[in-house]
C-alpha positions as CSV (number, residue, x, y, z in Angstrom):
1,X,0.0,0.0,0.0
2,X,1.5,3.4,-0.9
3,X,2.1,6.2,1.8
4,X,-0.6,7.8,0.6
5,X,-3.4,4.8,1.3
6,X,-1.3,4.7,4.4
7,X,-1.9,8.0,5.3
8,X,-5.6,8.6,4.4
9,X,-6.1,5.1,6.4
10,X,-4.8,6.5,9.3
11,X,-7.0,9.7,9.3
12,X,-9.8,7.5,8.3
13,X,-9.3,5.4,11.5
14,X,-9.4,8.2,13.7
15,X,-12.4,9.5,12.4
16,X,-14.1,6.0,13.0
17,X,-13.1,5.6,16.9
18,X,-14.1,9.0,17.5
19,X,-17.4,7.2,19.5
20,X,-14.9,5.4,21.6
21,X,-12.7,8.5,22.6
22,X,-15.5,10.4,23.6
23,X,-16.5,7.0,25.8
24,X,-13.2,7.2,27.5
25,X,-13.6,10.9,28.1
26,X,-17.1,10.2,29.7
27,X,-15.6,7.4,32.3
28,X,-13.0,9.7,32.7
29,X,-15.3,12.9,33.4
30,X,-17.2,10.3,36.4
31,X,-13.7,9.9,38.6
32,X,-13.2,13.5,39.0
33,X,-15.4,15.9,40.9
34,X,-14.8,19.0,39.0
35,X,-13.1,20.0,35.7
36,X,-12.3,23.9,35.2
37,X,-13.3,24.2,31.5
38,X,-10.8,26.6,29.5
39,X,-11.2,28.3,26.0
40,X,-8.3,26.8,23.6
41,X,-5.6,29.0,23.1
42,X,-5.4,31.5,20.2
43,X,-2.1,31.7,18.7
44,X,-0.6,35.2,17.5
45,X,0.1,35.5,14.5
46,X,3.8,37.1,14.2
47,X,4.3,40.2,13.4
48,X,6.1,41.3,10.6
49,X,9.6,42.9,11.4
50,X,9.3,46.4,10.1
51,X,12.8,47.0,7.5
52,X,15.3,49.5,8.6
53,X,16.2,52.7,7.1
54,X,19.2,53.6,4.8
55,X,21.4,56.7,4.4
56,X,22.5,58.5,1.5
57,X,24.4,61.0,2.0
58,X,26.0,63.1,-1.5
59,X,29.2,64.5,-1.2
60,X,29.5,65.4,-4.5
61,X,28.4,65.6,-8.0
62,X,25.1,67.7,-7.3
63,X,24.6,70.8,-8.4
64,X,28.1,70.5,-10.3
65,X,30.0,68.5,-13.6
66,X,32.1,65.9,-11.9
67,X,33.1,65.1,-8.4
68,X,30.9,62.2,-8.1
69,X,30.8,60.3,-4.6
70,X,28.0,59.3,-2.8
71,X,28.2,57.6,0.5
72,X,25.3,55.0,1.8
73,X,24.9,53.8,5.6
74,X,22.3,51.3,6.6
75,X,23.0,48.9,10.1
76,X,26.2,50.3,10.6
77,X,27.8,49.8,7.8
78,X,28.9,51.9,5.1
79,X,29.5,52.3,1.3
80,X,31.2,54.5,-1.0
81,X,30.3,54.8,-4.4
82,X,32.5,56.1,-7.3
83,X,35.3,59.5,-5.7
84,X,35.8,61.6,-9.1
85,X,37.2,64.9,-9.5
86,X,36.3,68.4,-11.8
87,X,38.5,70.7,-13.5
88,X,38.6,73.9,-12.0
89,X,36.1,77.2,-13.4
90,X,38.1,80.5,-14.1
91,X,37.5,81.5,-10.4
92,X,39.8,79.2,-9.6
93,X,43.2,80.4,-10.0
94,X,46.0,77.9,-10.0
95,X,44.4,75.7,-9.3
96,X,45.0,72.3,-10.8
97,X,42.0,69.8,-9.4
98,X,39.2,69.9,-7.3
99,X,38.0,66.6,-5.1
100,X,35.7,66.2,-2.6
101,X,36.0,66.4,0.8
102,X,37.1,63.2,2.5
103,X,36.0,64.9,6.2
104,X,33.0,62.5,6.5
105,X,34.5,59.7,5.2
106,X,37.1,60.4,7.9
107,X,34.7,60.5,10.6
108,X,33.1,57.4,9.8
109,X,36.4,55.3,8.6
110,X,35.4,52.2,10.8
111,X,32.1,51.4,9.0
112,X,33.4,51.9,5.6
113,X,33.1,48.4,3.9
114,X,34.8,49.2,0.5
115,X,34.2,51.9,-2.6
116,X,32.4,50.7,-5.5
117,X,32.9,52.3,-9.0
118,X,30.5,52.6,-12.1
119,X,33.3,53.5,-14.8
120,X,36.8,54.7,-15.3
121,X,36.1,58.3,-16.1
122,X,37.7,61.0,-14.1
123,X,35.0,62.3,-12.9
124,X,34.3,59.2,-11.0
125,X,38.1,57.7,-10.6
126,X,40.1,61.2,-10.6
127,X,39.9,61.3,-6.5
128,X,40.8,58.1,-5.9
129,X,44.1,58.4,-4.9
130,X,43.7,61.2,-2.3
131,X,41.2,59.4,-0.8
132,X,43.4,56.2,-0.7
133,X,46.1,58.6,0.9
134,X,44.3,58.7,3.8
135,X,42.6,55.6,4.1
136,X,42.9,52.0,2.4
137,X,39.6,51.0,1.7
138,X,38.9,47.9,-0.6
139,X,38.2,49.0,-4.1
140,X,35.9,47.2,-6.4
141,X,34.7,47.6,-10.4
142,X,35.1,46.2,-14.1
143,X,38.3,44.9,-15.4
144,X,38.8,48.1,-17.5
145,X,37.8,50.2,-14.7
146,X,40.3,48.6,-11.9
147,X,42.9,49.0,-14.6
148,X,42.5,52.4,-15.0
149,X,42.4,52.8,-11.5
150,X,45.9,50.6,-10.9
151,X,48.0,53.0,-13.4
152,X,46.7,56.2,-11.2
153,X,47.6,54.8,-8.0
154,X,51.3,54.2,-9.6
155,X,52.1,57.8,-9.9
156,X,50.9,58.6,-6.5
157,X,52.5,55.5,-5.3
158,X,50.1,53.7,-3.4
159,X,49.5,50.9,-6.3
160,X,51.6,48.2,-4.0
161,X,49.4,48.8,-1.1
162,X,45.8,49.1,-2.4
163,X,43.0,46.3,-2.5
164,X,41.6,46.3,-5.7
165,X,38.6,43.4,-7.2
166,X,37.8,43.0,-10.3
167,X,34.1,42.5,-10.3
168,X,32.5,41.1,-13.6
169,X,29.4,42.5,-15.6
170,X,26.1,40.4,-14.1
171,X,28.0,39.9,-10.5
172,X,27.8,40.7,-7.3
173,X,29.7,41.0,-3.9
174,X,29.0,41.1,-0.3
175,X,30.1,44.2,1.6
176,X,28.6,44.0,5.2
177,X,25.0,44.3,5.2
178,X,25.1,45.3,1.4
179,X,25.1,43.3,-1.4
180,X,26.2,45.5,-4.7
181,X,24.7,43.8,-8.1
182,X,26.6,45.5,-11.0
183,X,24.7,45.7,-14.3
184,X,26.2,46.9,-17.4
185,X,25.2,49.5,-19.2
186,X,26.3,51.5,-22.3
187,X,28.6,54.4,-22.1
188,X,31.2,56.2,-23.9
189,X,34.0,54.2,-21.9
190,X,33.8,50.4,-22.2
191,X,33.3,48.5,-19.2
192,X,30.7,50.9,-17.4
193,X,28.0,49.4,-15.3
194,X,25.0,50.6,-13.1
195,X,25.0,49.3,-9.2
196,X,22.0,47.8,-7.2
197,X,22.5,47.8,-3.6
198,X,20.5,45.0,-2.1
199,X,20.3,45.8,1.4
200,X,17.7,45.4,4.4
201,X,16.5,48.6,4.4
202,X,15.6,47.1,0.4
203,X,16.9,47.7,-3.1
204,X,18.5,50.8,-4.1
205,X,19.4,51.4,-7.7
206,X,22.0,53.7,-8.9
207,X,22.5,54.2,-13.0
208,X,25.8,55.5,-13.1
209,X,26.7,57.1,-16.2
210,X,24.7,55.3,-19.0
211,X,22.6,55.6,-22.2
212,X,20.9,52.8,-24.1
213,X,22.5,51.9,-27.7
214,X,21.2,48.9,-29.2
215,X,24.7,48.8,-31.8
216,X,27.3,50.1,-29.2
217,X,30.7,50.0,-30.6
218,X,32.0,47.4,-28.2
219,X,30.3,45.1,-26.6
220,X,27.0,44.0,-25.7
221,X,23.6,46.8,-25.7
222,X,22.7,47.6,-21.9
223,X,21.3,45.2,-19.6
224,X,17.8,46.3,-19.4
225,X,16.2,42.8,-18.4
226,X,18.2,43.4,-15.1
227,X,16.6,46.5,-14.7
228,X,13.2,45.1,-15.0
229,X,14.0,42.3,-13.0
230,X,14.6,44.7,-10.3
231,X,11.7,46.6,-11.2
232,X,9.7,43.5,-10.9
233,X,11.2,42.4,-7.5
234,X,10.9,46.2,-5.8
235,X,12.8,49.0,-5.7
236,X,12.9,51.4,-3.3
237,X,15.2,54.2,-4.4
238,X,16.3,55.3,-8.0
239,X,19.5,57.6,-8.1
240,X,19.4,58.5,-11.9
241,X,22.3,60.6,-13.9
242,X,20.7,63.7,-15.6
243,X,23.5,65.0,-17.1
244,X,21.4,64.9,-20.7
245,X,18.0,65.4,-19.0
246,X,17.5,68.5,-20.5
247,X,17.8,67.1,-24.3
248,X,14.7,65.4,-25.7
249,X,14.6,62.6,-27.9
250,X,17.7,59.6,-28.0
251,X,21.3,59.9,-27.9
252,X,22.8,58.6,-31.0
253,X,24.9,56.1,-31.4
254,X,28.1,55.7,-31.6
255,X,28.1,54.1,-35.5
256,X,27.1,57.3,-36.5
257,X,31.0,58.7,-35.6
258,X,32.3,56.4,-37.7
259,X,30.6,57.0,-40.8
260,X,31.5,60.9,-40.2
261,X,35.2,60.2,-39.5
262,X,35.3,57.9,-43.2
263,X,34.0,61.0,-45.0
264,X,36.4,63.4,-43.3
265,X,39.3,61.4,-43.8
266,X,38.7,61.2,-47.6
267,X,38.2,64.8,-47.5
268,X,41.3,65.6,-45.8
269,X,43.6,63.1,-47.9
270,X,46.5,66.1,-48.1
271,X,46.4,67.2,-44.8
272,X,47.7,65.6,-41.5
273,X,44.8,65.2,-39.2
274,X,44.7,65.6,-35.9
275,X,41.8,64.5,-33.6
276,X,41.2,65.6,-29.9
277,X,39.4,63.3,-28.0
278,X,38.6,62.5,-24.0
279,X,41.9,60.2,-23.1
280,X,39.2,57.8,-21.3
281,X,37.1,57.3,-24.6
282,X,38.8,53.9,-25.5
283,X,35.7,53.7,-28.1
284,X,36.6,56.7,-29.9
285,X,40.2,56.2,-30.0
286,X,39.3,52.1,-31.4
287,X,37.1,54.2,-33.8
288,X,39.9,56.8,-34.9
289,X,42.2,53.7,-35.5
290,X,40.2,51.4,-37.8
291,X,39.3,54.6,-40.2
292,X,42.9,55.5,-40.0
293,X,44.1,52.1,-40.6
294,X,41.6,51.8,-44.0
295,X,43.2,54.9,-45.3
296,X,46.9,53.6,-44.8
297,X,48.1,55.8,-41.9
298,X,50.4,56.4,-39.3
299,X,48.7,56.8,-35.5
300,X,50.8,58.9,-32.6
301,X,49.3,59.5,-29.7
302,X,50.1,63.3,-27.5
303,X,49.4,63.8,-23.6
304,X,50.0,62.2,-20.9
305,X,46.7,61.1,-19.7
306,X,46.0,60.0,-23.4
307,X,49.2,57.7,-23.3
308,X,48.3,55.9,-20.3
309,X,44.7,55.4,-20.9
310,X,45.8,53.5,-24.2
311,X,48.1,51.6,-23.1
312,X,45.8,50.4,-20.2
313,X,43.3,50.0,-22.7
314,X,45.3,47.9,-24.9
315,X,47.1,45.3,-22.5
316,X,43.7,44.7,-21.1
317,X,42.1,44.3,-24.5
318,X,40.0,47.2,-24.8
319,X,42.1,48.3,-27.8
320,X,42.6,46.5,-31.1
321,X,45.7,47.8,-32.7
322,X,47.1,46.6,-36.0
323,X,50.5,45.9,-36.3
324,X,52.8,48.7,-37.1
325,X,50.5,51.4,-37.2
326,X,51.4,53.2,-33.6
327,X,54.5,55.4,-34.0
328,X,56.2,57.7,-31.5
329,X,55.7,60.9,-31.5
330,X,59.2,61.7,-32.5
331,X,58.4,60.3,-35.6
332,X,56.3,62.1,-37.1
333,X,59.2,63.7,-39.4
334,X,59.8,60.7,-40.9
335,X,56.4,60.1,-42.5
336,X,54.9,62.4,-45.5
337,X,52.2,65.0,-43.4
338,X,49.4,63.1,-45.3
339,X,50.0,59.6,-44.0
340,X,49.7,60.5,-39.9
341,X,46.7,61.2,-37.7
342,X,47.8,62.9,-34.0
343,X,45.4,61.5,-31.6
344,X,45.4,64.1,-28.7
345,X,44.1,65.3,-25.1
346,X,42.4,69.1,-25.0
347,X,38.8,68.6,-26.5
348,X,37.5,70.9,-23.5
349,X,40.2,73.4,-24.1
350,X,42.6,72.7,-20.6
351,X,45.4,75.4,-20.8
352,X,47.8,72.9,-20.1
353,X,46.7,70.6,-22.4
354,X,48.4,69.2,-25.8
355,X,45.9,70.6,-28.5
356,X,46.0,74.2,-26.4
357,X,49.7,74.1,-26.7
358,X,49.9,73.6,-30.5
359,X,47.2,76.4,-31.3
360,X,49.7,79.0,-29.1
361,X,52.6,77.5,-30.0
362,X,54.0,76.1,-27.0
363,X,53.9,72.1,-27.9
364,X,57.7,70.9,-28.2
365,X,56.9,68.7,-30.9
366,X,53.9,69.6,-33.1
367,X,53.9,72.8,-34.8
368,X,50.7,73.1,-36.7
369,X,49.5,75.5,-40.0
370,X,48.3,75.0,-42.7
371,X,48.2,71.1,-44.1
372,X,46.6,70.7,-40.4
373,X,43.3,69.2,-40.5
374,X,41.8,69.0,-36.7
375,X,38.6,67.3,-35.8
376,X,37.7,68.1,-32.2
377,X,35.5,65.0,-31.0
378,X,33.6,66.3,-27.7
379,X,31.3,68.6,-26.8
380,X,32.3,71.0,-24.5
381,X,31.6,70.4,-20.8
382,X,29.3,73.1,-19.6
383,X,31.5,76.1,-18.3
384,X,34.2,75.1,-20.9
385,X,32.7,77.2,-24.0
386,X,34.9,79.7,-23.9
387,X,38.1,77.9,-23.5
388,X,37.2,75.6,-26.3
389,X,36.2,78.9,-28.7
390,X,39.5,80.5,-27.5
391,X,41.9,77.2,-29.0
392,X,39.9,76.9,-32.0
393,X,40.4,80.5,-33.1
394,X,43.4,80.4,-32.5
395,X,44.2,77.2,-34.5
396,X,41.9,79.0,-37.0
397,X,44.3,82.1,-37.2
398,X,47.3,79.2,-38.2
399,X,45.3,78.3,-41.0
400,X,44.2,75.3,-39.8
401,X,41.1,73.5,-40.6
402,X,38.7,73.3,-37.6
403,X,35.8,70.8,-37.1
404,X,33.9,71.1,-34.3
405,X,30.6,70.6,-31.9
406,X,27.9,70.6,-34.5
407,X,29.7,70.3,-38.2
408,X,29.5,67.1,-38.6
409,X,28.8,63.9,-36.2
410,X,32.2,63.7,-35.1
411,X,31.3,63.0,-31.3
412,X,28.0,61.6,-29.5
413,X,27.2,61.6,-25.9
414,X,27.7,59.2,-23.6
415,X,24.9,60.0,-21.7
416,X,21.0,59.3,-21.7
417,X,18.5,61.7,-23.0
418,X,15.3,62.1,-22.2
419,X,13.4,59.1,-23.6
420,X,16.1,56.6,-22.6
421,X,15.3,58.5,-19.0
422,X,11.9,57.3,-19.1
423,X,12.9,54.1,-20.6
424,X,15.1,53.1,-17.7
425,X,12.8,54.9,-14.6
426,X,9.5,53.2,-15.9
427,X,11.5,49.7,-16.0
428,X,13.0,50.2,-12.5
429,X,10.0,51.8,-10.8
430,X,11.0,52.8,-7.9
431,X,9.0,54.3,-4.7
432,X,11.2,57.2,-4.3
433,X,13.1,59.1,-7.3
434,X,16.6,61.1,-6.9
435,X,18.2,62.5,-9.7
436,X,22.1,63.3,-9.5
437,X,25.2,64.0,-11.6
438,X,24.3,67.5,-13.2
439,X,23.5,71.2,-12.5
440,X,20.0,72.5,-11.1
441,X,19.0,72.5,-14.3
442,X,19.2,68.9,-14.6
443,X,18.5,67.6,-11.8
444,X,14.9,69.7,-12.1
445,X,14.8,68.5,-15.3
446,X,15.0,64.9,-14.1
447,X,12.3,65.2,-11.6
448,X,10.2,66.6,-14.1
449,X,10.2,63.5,-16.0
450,X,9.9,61.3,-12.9
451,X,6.8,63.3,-12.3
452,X,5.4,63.0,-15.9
453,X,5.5,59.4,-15.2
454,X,3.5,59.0,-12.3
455,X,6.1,59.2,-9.5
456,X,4.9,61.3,-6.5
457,X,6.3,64.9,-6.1
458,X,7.0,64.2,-2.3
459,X,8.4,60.8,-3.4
460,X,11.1,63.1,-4.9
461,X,14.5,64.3,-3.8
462,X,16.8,66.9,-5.0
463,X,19.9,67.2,-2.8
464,X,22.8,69.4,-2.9
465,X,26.4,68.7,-1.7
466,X,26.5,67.7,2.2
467,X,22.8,66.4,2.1
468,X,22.0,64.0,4.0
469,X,18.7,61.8,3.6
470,X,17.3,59.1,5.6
471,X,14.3,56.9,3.7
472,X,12.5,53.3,4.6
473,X,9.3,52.2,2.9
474,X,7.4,54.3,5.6
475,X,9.2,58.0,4.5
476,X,11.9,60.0,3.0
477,X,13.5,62.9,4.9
478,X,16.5,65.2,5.0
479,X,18.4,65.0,7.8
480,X,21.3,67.6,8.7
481,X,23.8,68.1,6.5
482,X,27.5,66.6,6.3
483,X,30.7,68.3,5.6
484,X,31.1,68.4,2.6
485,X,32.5,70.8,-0.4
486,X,35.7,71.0,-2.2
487,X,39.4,70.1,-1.8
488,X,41.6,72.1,-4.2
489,X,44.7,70.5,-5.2
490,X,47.7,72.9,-6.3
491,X,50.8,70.8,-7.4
492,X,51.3,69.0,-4.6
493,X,49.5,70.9,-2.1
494,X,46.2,69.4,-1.6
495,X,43.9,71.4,0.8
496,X,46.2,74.2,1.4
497,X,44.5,76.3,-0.6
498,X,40.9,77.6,0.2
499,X,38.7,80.5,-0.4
500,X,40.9,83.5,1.3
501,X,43.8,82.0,-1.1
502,X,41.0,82.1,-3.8
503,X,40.1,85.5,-2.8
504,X,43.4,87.1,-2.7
505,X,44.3,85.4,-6.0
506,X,41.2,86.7,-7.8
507,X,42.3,90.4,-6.2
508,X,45.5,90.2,-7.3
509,X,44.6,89.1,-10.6
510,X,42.0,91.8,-11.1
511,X,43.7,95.0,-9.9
512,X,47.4,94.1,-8.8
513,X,49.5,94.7,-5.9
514,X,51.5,98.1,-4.7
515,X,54.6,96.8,-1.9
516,X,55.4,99.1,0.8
517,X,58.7,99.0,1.7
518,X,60.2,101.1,5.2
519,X,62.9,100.7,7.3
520,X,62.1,102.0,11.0
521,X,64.4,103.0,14.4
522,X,64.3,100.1,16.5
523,X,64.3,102.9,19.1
524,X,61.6,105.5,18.4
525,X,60.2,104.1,15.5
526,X,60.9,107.1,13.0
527,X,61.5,106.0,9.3
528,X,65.6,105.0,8.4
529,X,64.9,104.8,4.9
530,X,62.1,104.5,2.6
531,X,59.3,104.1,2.0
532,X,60.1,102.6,-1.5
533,X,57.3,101.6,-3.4
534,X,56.7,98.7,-5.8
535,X,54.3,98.4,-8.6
536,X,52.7,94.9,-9.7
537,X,49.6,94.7,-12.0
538,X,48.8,98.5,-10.9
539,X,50.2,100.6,-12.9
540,X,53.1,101.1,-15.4
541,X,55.8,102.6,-13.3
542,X,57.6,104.4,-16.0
543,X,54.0,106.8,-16.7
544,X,52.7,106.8,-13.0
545,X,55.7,108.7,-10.8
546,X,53.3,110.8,-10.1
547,X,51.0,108.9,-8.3
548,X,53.8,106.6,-7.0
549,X,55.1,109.7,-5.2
550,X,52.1,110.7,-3.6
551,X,51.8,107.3,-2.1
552,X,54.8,107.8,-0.9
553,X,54.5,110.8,0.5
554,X,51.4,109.6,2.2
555,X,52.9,106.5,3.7
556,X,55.8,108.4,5.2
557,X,53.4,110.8,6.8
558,X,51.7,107.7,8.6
559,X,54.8,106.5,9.6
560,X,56.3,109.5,11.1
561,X,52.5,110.4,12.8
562,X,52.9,106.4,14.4
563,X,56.2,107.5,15.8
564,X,55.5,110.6,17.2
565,X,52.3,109.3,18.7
566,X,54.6,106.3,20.5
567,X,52.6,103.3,18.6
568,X,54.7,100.7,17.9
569,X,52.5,97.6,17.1
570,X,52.6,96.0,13.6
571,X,49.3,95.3,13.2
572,X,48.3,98.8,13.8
573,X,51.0,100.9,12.0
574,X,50.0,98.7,8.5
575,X,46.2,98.9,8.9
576,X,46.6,102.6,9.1
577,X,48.8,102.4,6.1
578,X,46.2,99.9,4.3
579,X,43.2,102.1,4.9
580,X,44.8,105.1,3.4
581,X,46.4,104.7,0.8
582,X,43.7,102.7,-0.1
583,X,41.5,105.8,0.3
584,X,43.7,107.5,-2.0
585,X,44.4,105.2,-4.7
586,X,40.9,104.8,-5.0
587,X,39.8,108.2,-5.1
588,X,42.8,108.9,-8.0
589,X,41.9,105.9,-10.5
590,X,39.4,103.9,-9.4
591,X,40.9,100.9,-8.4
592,X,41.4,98.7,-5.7
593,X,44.6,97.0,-5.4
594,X,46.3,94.7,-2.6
595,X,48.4,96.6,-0.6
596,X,51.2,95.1,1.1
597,X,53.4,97.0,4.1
598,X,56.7,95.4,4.6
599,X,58.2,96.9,7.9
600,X,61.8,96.1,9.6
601,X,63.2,97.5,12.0
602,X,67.1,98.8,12.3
């Protein structure tokens, strides 16, 4: 008989006897006297454990191009994702980087569990190696990305020391009580993923950088089963780039750059072309390489940050090269003009950077004029306009030929407009919505979309640097801010400079400086000799003795009025000598210069 028979016999039987147990109970209910009745008990059912809440706290890439980091705490534990850098605005003199500010990170250096990164630009890779400075966290991301990442921590020296895990595309790793999916995504740097952070407080998706191309140059289209997968599970919190938020339609793809670079190439079959790209767009670069390589030419390759990106690129096999087409750049004498394409850094017009050199002349060697054929492929990053308009007029005024932004499709974005947007939020479909990585203007943007799709207004976030949120599936609320901001680095000062450095830099810079120079009795305090006066950035010397004299005159008065009055102290004798000459160089041209009393006593 099969358990079943067994089974249903058994039941059966007890069913059948049911007479003779309630006889029992009967003969059993004579023998006692009394029996205390009670209700059976109800059992509870248990309660369902509400989920806890997660962090986020932004410390950069809000309200700003670049700088990315974002920092997530739930049960005591803590992650970092991406730590970029930006190129410094005009207001920032000297200045050679900005990062964020580790402060926070600092404070909570006992909970971080590791830094995760979406991609290997430098807006996301570029702070690594202050950060690591300070603190050896465990670094994880793509092969391409971890490479990238290696070669900077060789010049800064920390390479030996750090912990760095390669992560594939479609994987996942366990970092206390988070568990980071990475999902790849299309970019304009191979290797770029999105990251879902499976945690107890629930899901929280970040896109990275990302747009959807269905024919990406390399490698496979974006993963958007994963998304709807996630989607379909729950989300509870969409961070979503919105760098292109404010552009409607779909960013092309990236086919349609090589098509434009065939046609230019057989249009510019006398010239030697040079081509200024990002150094991180390995895609472009492959792109440049296989047109040049079709039309029998030479590559070089000019800037630093350009070399090292391809030869990253290439031992990890990002880059295709045929065989004897890279030459030195010392070589480019050697080969006819017409057979050699410069690849080169200075798309966003960098002062320092190679294609800026060769329009004013200052690249050791590359000398361009006419027979120069240059194809800037980049759009300008917002707040580089003018730099980029300054290089090319000047390359124009060589008698170079200039393509640029909007001539022909010689560059496409790397980043999602405003249908691939609603593409990726409607398959995700989270509770709460929180655009990042772009100005006001796109982050509003992005919220607008959010909110033409159905997502709550309140369900909305837009932060700023140093926000701090806290949000479970009950609420989402701003909590106090963090410290946060920016870190300038200047050579290899990193910190040292800040806003009164800024300030006095920007002063110095707009109206000049004017040295007072006296040398006082040690005894009495009455001027020895001087005051001589120096001239930098005011005026020319040579056509303002005039002036010069009556600042002189002035600032010996104040001296000799100090002395007779018996006031010795610094800090009073050069206010006095601040304030008016100030008063007077004002009310003679106008202008406001730093003044500078230099004082010794003999």
């Amino acid at each position: 008989m099969s358990a079943e028979n067994n089974k249903f016999k058994k039941n059966y039987s007890g069913k059948r006897n049911s007479k003779d147990a309630k006889s029992n109970s009967a003969k059993s209910f004579s023998k006692k006297k009394t029996v205390k009745r009670t209700s059976p008990k109800r059992t509870k059912k248990p309660q369902k454990k509400a989920k806890p809440s997660i962090k986020i706290s932004f410390l950069g890439g809000l309200n700003e191009i670049g700088k990315n980091i974002t920092m997530f705490e739930c049960e005591g534990d803590i992650i970092l994702l991406d730590c970029g850098m930006a190129f410094p605005d005009g207001d920032m003199l000297g200045v050679d980087l900005v990062i964020p500010d580790f402060t926070y990170i600092e404070q909570n250096i006992d909970k971080v569990k590791g830094l995760v990164v979406t991609h290997g630009h430098e807006d996301h890779i570029g702070g690594i190696p202050f950060l690591l400075s300070r603190m050896n966290i465990p670094i994880f991301g793509t092969p391409l990305t971890i490479g990238l990442i290696g070669n900077k921590l060789k010049e800064h020296n920390l390479f030996n020391s750090a912990k760095l895990n390669v992560i594939n595309a479609g994987s996942k790793v366990k970092l206390g009580c988070f568990e980071a999916e990475f999902i790849r995504v299309n970019h304009s740097i191979p290797d770029s993923v999105a990251i879902a952070l499976h945690t107890p407080a629930g899901t929280v998706v970040h896109s990275g950088d990302f747009k959807i191309d269905c024919t990406p140059f390399v490698g496979d289209m974006i993963d958007l089963h994963a998304f709807a997968r996630l989607g379909h599970e729950g989300v509870l919190a969409f961070l979503c780039e919105s760098t292109n938020a404010d552009r409607p339609g779909y960013t092309a793809t990236e086919q349609t750059v090589t098509a434009s670079l065939d046609t230019l190439f057989n249009d510019a079959s006398n010239d030697r072309i040079i081509i200024a790209t990002f150094a991180s767009n390995v895609n472009r670069v492959q792109q440049i390489i296989d047109v040049a390589y079709k039309y029998k030419r030479k590559v070089a390759f000019s800037g630093r940050s350009m070399v090292n990106y391809m030869n990253v690129a290439e031992e990890l096999g990002y880059l295709k090269v045929p065989k004897n087409i890279i030459i030195d750049i010392d070589m480019l004498d050697r080969y006819p003009r017409e057979q050699i394409v410069l690849i080169t850094t200075g798309s966003q017009g960098e002062p320092m950077s190679a294609l800026s050199r060769m329009a004013y002349s200052d690249h050791r060697k590359v000398m361009v004029g006419e027979g120069d054929f240059i194809i800037i492929s980049a759009n300008p990053i917002p707040g580089n306009e003018k730099s980029v308009g300054n290089v090319i007029d000047e390359l124009l005024k060589r008698g170079c030929k200039v393509v640029y932004e909007g001539m022909y499709d010689v560059h496409v974005s790397g980043h999602a407009c405003q249908e691939e947007l609603k593409i990726l939020q409607k398959l995700v479909n989270a509770k709460y919505f929180i655009p990042v990585h772009g100005e006001q203007k796109h982050l509003r943007k992005n919220a607008e979309i959010a909110q033409s799709l159905g997502v709550d207004k309140k369900n909305i976030y837009i932060g700023d640097i140093g926000s701090q949120i806290e949000l479970n599936e009950e609420h989402i609320k701003e909590l106090s801010s963090v410290p946060a901001g920016k870190v300038f680095v200047d050579g290899l000062g990193v910190g040292d400079v800040g806003s009164i450095v800024l300030r006095d830099r920007k002063h110095l810079a707009q109206d000049g400086l004017i040295i007072i120079v006296a040398s006082l009795d040690v005894y009495d305090g009455h001027v020895i000799s001087g005051p001589d006066i120096v001239s930098r950035g005011f005026v020319y010397v040579r056509e303002s003795e005039e002036l010069l004299d009556e600042i002189r005159s002035s600032a010996l008065r104040i001296l000799e009025d100090c002395a007779d009055r018996n006031i010795h102290e610094w800090g009073i004798i050069k206010n006095r000598i601040k304030d008016d000459i100030s008063k007077l160089i004002t009310q003679k041209t106008r202008r406001s210069p730093m003044i500078l009393p230099i004082l010794q006593e003999v």
